[in-house]
LUMTIMAR-666040 format. One record per residue: residue number from 0; residue in three letters; z negated, y, x of N, C-alpha, C, O in turn. Coordinates in steps of 0.05 Angstrom, whole numbers, always signed. Layout:
N
num,residuo,n.pz,n.py,n.px,ca.pz,ca.py,ca.px,c.pz,c.py,c.px,o.pz,o.py,o.px
NUM,Ala,Z,Y,X,Z,Y,X,Z,Y,X,Z,Y,X
...
This chain:
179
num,residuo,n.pz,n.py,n.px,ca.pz,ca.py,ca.px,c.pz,c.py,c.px,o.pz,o.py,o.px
0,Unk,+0,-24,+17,+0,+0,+0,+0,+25,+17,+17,+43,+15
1,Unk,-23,+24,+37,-21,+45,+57,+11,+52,+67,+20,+75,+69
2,Unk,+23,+30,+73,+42,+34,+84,+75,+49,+72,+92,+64,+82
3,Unk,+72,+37,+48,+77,+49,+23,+72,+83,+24,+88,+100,+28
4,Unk,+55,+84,+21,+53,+119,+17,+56,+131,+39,+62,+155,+36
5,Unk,+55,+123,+63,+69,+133,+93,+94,+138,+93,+104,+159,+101
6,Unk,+108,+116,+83,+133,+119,+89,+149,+136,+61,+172,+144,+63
7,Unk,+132,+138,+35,+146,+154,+27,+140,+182,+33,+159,+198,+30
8,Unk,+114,+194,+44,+110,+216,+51,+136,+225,+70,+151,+244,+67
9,Unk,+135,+205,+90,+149,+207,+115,+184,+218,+98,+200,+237,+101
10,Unk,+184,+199,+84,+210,+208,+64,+220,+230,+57,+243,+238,+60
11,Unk,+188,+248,+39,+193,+269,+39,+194,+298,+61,+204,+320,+61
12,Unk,+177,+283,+76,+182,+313,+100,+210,+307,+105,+222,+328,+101
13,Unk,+225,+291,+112,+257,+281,+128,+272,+296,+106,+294,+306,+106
14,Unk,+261,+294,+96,+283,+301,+62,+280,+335,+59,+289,+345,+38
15,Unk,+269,+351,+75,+266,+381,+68,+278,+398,+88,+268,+420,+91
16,Unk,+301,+391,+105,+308,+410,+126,+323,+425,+101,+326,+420,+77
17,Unk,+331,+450,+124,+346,+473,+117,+374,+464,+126,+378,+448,+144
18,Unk,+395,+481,+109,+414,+471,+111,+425,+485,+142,+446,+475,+152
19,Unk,+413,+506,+156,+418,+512,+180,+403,+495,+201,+409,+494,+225
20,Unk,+387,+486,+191,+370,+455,+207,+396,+431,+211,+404,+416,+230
21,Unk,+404,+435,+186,+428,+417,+179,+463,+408,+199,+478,+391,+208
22,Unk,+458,+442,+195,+485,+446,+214,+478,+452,+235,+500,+459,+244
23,Unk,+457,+457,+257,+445,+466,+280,+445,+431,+284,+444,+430,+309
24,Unk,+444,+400,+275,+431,+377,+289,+460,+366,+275,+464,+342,+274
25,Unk,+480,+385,+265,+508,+374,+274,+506,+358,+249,+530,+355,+245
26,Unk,+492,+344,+229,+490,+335,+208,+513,+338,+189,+527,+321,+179
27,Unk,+513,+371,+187,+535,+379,+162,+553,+396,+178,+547,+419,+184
28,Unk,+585,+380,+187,+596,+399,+203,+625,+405,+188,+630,+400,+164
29,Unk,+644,+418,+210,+672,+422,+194,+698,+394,+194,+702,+376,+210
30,Unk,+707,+399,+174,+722,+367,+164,+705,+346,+147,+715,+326,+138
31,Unk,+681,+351,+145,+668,+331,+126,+687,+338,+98,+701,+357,+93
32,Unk,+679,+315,+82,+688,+321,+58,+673,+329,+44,+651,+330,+55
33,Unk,+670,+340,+13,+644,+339,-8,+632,+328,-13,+608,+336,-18
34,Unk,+643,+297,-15,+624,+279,-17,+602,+272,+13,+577,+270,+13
35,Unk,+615,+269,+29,+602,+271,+50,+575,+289,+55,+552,+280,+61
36,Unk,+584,+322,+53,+562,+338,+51,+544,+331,+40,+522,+326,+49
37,Unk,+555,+327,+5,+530,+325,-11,+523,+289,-3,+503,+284,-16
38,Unk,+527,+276,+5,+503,+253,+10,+493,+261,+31,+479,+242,+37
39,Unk,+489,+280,+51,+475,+283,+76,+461,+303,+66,+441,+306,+79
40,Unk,+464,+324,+40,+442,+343,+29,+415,+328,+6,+390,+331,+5
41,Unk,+434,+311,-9,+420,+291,-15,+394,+282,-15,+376,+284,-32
42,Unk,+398,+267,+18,+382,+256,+25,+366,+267,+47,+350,+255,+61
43,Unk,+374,+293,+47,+363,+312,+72,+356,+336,+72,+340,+343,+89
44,Unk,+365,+354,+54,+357,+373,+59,+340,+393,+31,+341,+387,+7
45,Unk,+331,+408,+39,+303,+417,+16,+324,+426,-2,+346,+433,+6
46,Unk,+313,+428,-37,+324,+435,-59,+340,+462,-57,+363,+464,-65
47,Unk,+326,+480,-46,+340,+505,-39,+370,+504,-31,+388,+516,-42
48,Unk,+372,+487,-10,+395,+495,+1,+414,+471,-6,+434,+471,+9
49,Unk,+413,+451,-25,+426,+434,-41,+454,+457,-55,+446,+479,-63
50,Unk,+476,+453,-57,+500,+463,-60,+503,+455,-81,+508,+471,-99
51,Unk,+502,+427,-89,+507,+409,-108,+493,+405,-131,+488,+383,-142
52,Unk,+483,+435,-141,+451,+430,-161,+462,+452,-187,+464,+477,-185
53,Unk,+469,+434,-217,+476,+460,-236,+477,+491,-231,+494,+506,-240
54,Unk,+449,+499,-210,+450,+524,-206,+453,+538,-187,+445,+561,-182
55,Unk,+469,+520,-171,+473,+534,-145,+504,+547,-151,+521,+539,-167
56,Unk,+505,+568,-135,+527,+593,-126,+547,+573,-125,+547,+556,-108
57,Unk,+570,+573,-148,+601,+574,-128,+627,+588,-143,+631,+586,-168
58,Unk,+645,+601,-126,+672,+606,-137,+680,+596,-127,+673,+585,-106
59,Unk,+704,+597,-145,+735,+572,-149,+764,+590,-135,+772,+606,-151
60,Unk,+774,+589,-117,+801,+602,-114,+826,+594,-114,+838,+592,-92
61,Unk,+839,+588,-141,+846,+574,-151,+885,+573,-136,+898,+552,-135
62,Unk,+893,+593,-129,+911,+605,-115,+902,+592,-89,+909,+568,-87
63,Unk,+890,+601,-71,+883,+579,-46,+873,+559,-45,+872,+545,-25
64,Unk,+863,+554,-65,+850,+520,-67,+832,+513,-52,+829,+491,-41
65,Unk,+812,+541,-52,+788,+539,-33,+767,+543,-50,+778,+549,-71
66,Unk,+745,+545,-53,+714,+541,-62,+694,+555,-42,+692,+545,-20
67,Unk,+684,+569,-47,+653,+580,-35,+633,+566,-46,+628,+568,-70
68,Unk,+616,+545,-28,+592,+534,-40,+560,+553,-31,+558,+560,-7
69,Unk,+540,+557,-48,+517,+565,-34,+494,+553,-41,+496,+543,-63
70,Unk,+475,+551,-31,+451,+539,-46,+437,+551,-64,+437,+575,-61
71,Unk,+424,+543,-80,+409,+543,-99,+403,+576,-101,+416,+594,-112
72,Unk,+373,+576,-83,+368,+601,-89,+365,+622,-59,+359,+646,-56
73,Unk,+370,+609,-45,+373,+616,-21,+389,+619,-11,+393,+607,+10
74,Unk,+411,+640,-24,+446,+644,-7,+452,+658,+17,+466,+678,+20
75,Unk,+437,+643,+39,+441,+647,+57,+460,+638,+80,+465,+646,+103
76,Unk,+468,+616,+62,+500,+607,+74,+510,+588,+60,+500,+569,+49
77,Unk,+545,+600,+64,+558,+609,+56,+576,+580,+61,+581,+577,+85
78,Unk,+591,+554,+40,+604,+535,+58,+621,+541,+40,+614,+544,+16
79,Unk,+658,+543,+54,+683,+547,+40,+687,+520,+54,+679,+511,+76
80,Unk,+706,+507,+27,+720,+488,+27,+746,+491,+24,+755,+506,+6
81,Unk,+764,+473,+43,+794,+475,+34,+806,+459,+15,+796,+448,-4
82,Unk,+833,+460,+26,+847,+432,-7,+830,+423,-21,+824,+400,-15
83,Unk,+819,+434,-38,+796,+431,-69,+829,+440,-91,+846,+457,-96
84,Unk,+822,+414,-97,+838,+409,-122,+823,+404,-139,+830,+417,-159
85,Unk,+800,+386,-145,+777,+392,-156,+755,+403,-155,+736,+394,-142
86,Unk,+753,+429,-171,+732,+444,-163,+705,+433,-179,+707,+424,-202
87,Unk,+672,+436,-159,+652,+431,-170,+648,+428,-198,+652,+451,-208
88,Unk,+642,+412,-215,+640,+419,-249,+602,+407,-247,+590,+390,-234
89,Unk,+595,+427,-268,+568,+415,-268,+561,+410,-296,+580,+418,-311
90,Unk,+534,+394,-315,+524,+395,-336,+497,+413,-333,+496,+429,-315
91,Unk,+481,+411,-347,+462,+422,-343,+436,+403,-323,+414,+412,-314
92,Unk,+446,+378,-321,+426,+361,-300,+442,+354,-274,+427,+350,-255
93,Unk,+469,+352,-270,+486,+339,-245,+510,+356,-243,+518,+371,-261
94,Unk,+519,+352,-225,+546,+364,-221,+570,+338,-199,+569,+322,-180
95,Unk,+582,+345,-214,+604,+330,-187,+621,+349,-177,+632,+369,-187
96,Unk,+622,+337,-152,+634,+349,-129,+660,+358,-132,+662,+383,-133
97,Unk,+679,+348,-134,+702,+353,-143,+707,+340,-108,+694,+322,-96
98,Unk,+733,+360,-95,+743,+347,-70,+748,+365,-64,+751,+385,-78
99,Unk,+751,+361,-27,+754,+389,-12,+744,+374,+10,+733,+352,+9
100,Unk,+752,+391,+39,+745,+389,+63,+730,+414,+74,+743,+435,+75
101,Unk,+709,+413,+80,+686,+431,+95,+706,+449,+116,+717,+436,+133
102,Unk,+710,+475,+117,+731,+483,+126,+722,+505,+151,+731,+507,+174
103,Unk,+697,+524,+132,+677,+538,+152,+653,+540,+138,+652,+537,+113
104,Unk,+633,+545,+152,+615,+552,+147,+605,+589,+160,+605,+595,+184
105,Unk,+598,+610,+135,+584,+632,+136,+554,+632,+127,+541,+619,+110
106,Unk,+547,+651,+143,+510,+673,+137,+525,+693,+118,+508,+707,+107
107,Unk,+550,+701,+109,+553,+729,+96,+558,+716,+75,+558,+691,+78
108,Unk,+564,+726,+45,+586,+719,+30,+607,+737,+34,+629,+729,+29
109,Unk,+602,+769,+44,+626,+780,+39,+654,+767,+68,+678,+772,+68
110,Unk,+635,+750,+89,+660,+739,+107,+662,+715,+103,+671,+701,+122
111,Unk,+655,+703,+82,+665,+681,+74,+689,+687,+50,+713,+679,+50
112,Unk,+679,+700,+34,+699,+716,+10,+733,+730,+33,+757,+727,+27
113,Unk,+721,+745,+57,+738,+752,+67,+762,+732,+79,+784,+731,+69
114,Unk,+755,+718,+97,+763,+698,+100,+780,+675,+76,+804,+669,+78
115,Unk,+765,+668,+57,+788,+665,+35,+805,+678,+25,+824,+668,+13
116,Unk,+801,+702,+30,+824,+721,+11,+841,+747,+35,+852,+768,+32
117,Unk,+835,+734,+52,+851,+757,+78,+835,+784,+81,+811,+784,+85
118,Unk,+848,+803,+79,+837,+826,+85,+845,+851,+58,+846,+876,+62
119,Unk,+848,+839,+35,+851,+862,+19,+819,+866,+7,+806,+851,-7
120,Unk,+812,+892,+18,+786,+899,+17,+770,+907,-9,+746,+909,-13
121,Unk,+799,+912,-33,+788,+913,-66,+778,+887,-69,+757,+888,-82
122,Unk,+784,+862,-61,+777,+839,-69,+751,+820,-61,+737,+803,-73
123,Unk,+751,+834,-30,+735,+822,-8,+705,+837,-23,+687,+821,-28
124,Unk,+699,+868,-30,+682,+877,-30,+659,+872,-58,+638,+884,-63
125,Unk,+672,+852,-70,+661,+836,-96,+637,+828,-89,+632,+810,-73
126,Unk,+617,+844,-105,+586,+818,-104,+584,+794,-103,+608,+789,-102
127,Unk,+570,+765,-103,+571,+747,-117,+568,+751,-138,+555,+772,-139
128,Unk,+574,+740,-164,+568,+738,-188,+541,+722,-196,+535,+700,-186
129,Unk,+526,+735,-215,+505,+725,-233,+513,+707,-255,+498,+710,-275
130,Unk,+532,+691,-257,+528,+681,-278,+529,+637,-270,+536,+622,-252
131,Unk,+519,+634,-291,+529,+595,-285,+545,+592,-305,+547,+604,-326
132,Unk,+562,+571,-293,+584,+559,-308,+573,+525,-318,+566,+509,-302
133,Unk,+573,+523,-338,+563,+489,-351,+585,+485,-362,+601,+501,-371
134,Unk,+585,+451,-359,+610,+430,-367,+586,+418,-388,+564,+409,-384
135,Unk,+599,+422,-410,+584,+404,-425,+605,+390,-447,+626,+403,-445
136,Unk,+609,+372,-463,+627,+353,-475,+657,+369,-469,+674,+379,-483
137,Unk,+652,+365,-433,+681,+374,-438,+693,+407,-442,+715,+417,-438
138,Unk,+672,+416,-448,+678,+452,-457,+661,+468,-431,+638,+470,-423
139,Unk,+685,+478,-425,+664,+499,-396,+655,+516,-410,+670,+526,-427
140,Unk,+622,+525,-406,+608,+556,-406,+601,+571,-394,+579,+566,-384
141,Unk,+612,+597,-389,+590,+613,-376,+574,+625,-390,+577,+633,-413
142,Unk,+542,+628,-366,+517,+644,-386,+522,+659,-357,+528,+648,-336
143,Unk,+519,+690,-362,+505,+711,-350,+470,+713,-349,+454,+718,-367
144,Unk,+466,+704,-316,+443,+694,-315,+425,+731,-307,+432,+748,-290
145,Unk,+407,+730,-321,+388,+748,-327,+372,+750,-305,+379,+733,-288
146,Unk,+350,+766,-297,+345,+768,-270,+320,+729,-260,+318,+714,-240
147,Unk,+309,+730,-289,+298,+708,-283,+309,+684,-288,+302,+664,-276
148,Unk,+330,+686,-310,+347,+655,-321,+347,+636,-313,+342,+615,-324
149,Unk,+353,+644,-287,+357,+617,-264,+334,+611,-262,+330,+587,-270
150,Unk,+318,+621,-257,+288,+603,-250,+276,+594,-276,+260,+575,-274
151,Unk,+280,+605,-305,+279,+596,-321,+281,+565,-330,+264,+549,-338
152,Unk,+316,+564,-326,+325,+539,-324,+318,+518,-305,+315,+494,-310
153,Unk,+317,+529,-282,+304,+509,-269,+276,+497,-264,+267,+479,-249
154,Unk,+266,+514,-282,+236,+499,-285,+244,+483,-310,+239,+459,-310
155,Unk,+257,+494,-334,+264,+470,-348,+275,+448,-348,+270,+432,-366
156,Unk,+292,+443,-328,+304,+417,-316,+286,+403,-305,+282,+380,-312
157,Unk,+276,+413,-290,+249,+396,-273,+227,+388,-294,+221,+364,-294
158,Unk,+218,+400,-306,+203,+385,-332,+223,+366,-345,+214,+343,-344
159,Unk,+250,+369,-359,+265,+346,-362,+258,+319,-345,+244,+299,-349
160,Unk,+274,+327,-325,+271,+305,-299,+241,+291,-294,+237,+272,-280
161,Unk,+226,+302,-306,+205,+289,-291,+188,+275,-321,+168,+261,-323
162,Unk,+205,+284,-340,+197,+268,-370,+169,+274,-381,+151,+259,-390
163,Unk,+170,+308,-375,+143,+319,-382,+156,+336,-412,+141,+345,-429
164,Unk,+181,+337,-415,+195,+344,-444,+211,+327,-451,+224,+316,-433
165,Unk,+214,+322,-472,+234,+298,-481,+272,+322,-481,+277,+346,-475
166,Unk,+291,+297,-491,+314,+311,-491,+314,+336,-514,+321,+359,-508
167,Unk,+308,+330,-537,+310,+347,-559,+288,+379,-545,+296,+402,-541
168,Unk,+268,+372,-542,+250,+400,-527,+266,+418,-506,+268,+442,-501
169,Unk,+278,+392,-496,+300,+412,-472,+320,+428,-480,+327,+447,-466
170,Unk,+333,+420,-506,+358,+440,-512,+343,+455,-541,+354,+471,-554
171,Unk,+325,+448,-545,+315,+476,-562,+303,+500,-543,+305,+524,-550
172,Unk,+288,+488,-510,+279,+507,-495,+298,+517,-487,+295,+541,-492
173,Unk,+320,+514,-478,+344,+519,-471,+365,+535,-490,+383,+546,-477
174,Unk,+365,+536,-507,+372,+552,-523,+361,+584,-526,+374,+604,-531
175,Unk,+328,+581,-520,+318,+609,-529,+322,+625,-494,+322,+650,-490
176,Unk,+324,+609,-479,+318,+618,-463,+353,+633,-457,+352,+655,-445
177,Unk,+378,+623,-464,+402,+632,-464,+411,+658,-487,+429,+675,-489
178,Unk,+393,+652,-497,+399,+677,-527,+391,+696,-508,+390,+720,-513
């Protein structure tokens, strides 16, 4: 039993780098694929900087067929993907990856944005956007996320996930919290 709770502790410290922990031990580099990334964030790196999470940062550039991924709540870098023919789609609990090759990695968004889009500076000088996009039966949504939304939601997911609300509690909480 001892041994048991060692090794899952041990589990969880292994499981919380940063995604610059990530790419500094060469872990997450350029030419991986999506899927690739996301099983080495997976299983490695802290929720924050998970790419692959309903509420993490991404645009679609549908003309270059590139993707900006960021983490969660910590957009502090910045991963563009190339040939993405499928771009990220998420529900409100998972997302799939879609496809793409790890192309660069940025600390900015505006030289990651730059870099996708050359140098026309009306386009480059764009904020990220506040809002999430959900796949749900099939029908994409965007909600314009409010200053707290996001953390809103993501405390409601995590109560989902952890089966401290049932499904029906979750989309009535989910509801007031989108109005």
């Amino acid at each position: 039993m001892k041994k048991l709770i060692t090794l899952s502790c041990l589990l969880f410290l292994v499981a919380c780098a940063t995604g610059q922990e990530l790419i500094k031990e060469n872990k997450i580099r350029i030419g991986m694929s999506k899927a690739d990334v996301e099983f080495v964030m997976a299983f490695q790196a802290n929720v924050a900087s998970e790419i692959f999470l309903p509420l993490s940062y991404r645009e679609y550039f549908n003309k270059e067929k590139k993707e900006i991924l960021s983490g969660e709540s910590n957009k502090n870098i910045y991963y563009v993907f190339k040939n993405v023919h499928k771009k990220v789609t998420c529900g409100w609990l998972l997302c799939n990856e879609g496809n793409g090759i790890l192309d660069k990695i940025y600390y900015n968004y505006h030289e990651a944005r730059q870099y996708v889009l050359g140098n026309d500076t009306n386009l480059v000088k764009k904020e990220p956007k506040k809002t999430i996009t959900i796949v749900e039966d099939n029908k994409e949504t965007q909600i314009v996320a409010e200053d707290n939304t996001i953390e809103q939601l993501n405390e409601l997911i995590e109560k989902y996930k952890s089966g401290e609300i049932s499904e029906e509690e979750f989309s009535t909480e989910k509801k007031k919290i989108l109005e």
